[in-house]
N, C-alpha and C positions, 0 to 999 in steps of 0.2 A: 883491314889490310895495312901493311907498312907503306910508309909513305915512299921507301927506295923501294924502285921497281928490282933491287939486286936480292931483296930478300922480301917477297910475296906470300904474306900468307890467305891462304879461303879456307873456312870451316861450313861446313854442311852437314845438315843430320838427314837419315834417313829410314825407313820404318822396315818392319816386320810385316810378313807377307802369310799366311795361312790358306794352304791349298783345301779346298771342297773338292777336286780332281788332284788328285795325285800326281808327282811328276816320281816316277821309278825304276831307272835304267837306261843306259844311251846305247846309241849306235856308234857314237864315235866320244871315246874319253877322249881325247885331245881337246875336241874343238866344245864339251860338253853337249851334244848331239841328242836329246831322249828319242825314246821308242814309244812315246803318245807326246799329245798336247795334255795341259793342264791347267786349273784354273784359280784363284786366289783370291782372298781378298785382304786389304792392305788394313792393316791396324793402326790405329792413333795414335805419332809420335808424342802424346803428352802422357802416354802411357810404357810404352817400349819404341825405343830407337836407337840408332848409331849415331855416334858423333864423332868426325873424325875432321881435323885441322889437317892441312897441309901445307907445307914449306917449300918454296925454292929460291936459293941462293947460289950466287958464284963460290960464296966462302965455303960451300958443303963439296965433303971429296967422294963421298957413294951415296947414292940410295940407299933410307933407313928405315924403318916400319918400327912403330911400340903398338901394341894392342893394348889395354887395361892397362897401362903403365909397365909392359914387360915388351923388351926388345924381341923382338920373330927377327926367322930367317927370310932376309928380303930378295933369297934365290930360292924362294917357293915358286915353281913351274907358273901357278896361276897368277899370284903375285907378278911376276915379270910378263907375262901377256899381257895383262891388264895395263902394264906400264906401258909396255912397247905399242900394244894396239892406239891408244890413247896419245900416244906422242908420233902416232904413225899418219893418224889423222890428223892430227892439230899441222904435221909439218905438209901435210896431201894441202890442207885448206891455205894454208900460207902460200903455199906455190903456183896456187889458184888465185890468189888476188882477192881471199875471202877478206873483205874490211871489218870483219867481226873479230878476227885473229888478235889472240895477244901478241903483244908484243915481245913479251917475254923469251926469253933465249932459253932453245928447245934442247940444248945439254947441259943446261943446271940441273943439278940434283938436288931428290926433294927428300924431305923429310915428312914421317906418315905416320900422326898422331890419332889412333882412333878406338873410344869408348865404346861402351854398351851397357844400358842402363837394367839390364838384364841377364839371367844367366846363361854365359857362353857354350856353346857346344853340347846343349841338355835337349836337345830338341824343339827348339824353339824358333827356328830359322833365323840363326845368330849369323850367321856366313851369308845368307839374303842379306840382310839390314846391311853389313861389311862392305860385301865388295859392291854392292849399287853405293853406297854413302863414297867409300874410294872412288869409285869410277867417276860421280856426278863432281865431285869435291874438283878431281884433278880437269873433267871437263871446266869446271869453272875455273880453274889457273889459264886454262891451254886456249880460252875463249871459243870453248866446242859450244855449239845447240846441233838440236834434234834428235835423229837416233841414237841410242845410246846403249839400248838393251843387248845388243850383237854382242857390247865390247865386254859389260856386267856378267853375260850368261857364261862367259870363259871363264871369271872369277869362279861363280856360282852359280851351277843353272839357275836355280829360284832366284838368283839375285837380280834376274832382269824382270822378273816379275813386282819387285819393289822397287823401280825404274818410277812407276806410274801409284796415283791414288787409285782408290772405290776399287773396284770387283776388275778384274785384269786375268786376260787368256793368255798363255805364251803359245802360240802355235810352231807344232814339231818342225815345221819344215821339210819338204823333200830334196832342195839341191846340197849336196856334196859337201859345199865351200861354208855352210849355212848360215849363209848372208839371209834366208827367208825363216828362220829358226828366232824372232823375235818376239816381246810382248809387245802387246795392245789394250789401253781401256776400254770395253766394252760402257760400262758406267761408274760414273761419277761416283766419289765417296757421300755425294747430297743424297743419291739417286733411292738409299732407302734408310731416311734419318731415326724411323724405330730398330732398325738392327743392334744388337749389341752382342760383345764377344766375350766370355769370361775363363781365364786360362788359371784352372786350377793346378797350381805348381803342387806336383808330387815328390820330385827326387830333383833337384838341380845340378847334381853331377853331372860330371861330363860324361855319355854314352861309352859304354863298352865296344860297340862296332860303330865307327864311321858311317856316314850315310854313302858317302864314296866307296868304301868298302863291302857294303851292304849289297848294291846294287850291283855293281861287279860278281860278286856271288848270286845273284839273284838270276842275273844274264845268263850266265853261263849253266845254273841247276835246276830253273824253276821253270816248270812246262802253266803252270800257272801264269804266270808273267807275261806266256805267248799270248794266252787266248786273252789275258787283260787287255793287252794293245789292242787289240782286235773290235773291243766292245768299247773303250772311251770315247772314240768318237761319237756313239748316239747320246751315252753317256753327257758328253759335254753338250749336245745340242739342246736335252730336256736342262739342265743345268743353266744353261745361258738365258733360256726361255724363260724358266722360275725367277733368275731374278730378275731379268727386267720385268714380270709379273708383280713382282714383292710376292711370291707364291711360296710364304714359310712350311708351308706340310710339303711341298715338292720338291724345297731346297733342302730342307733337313733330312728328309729319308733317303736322296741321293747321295747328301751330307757323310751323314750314318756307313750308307752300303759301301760307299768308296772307301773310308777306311777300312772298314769290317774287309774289303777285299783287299785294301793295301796288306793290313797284318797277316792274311792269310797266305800270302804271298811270300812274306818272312820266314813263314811258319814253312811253305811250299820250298824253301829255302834251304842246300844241303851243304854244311850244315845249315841245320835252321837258326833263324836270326830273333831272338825275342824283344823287342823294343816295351810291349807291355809289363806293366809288371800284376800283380795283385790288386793291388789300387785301381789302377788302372781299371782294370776287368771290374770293379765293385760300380765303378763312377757310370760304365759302363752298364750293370744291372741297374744302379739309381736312376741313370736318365729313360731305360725302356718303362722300370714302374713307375714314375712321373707321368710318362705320357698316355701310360695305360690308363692309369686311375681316371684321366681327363679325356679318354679316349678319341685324341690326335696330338698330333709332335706339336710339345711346344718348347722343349729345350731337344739341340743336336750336338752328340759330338763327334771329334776328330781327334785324332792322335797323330803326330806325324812321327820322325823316327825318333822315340822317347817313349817315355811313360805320363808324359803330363799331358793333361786335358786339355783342350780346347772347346770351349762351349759355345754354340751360336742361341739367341733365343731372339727374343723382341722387348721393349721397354716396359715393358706394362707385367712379364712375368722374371725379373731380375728380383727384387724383393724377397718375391719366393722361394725360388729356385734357391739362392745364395743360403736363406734360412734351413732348407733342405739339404744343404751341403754340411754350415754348419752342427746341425745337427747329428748328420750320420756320421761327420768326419772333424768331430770337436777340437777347436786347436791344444796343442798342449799347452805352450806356453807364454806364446807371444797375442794374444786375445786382442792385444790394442793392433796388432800389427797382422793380424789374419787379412783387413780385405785394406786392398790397395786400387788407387786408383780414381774410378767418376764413384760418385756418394751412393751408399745403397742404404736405404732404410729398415729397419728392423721389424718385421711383422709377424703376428704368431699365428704356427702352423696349424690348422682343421684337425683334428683327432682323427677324423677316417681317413687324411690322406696319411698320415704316420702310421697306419693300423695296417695299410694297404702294399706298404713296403717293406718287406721280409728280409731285413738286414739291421744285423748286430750294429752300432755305433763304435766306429773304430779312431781310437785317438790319434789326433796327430797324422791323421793318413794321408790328409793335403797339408801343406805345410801352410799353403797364405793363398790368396785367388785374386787375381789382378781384374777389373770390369775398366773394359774400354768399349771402344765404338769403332766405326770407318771410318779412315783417315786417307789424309791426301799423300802425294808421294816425294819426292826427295824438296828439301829446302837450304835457300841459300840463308844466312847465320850473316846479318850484318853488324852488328855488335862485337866490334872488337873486344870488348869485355868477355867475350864467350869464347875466343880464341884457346886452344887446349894449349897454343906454344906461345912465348914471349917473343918479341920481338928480335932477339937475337937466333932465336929457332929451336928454342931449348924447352923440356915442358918447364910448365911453371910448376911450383911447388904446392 
């Protein structure tokens, strides 16, 4: 932080969020409203996360926003809720007599500095990690605690789900206002220390249809859609149960089915909406004959709206699993730079389980595989050195 209370700055990072229940379609686009609950679990910012500095000074004449080092429009609809919600309540707590309140003068304009160590907008819940890392950052200027997710889920619905660490429900809500439309941690990122997550990056581009866009079409074309709302709720109740079980065959197959119903729901979609691509669908045959050959799940995947993978499995079958990727989907060119992330060892494959897998080796099909773990949820950055702005409020170079 500067040491003149006239030019304040807090940096905060915050993670990536991966649904096992899907969240896909609102009742109310304003207020980001869905038409189910949905469930998540939060990935390890030493792997993927946001990081985003914020600024306020008398000397700044608007609100300014840079993503990735590129100036946005800071009269994005969400963008300005997020600000006003946030400055709505720091000025409710003030007039309250909250002694927690900054002191900080509530019509400085801030300045909104914030990375991703990840590719944006490819389906990777880049917009989660954003607007929670925005929201918690400017909470820390405004000297906000506790709920927090109400204000996040405006930015981005999923973004209130990366509010919190470990395994996190965002429940739909039924009032109107959806003040009861928040997440909750169910458990801790401790709660199951062999889980691990490994997201085989396919295509990094940025998506041809918005997830915004997506679902809006979805609302309105997909009779699919209906009867989904309908069954998540038991959905999520076996779901909640597996994992506080640590029950990997119950959580993976649920895992599985929920996307396998997200995309068909795309597909139920008029026009229909393709997020999968090829790959996708192979990575998709490789994880069914994996777990045939062993005959029960031991690696799950997910796809949210994109074509890159998400992998859940447990510590003990990473090794493997990675060597079987490698294998069917050989890097082209960057071989030192295919895995990224916690260390995976190199071990060689069983002959019958290669014999057992009825798929050509296709180059280059994942471009690199990140292996992380469960992680906790937003943090405060006390190291001024890690600040994204100088002191004057400007990025540094």
């Amino acid at each position: 932080m500067a040491e003149d209370s006239s030019a304040l700055r807090i940096t905060c990072t915050a993670p990536v969020n991966i649904a096992v229940i899907k969240y896909w379609g609102k009742r109310n686009s304003d207020l980001i409203l869905p038409i189910n609950s949905s469930l998540s679990v939060t990935l390890h910012q030493d792997q993927l996360k946001s990081t985003t500095t914020v600024t306020a000074s008398r000397c700044f004449k608007e609100d300014r926003i840079w993503i990735n080092g590129k100036e946005e429009n800071i009269e994005n609809p969400r963008l300005q809720t997020c600000l006003r919600e946030v400055r709505r309540l720091a000025r409710k707590r003030r007039n309250s007599g909250d002694e927690n309140s900054s002191t900080l003068t509530l019509n400085y304009k801030v300045h909104i500095y914030s990375v991703n160590n990840f590719p944006t907008a490819a389906g990777l819940a880049s917009s989660a990690a954003g607007y929670a890392c925005l929201v918690y950052a400017l909470a820390k200027l405004f000297g906000l605690e506790g709920e927090l997710s109400e204000i996040a889920r405006q930015g981005s619905g999923s973004a209130c789900r990366s509010m919190y660490g470990g395994f996190v429900q965002w429940s739909m809500g039924v009032k109107e206002d959806g003040s009861d439309s928040i997440a909750h941690q169910i458990e801790p990122e401790t709660h199951w220390p062999e889980l691990r997550v490994l997201i085989l990056v396919v295509n990094a581009e940025q998506k041809s249809v918005s997830s915004s866009s997506g679902m809006q079409t979805s609302v309105k074309t997909s009779p699919l859609l209906k009867y989904r709302a309908k069954i998540v709720p038991q959905q999520m109740a076996k779901m909640i149960e597996a994992i506080k079980q640590r029950d990997f065959e119950t959580f993976g197959q649920l895992t599985m089915k929920d996307s396998n119903q997200f995309h068909a729901t795309c597909l139920d979609t008029f026009p229909p909406i393709f997020y999968l691509n090829e790959i996708s669908k192979c990575i998709i045959n490789l994880v069914h004959s994996y777990n045939s050959y062993f005959g029960q799940t031991l690696v799950a995947y997910t796809f949210d709206a994109g074509p890159n993978a998400v992998i859940y499995t447990l510590e003990q079958h990473v090794d493997e699993f990675v060597e079987v990727v490698k294998h069917y989907f050989p890097p082209e060119e960057n071989g030192d730079q295919f895995l990224k992330g916690l260390p995976v060892k190199s071990v060689a494959l069983p002959e019958p389980l290669k014999s057992s897998i009825h798929m050509d080796p296709i180059k280059g099909g994942v471009r690199y595989i990140i292996n992380t773990q469960v992680g906790p949820g937003p943090q405060l950055i006390e190291d001024i050195n890690q600040h994204l702005v100088g002191e004057d409020g400007l990025a540094k170079e």
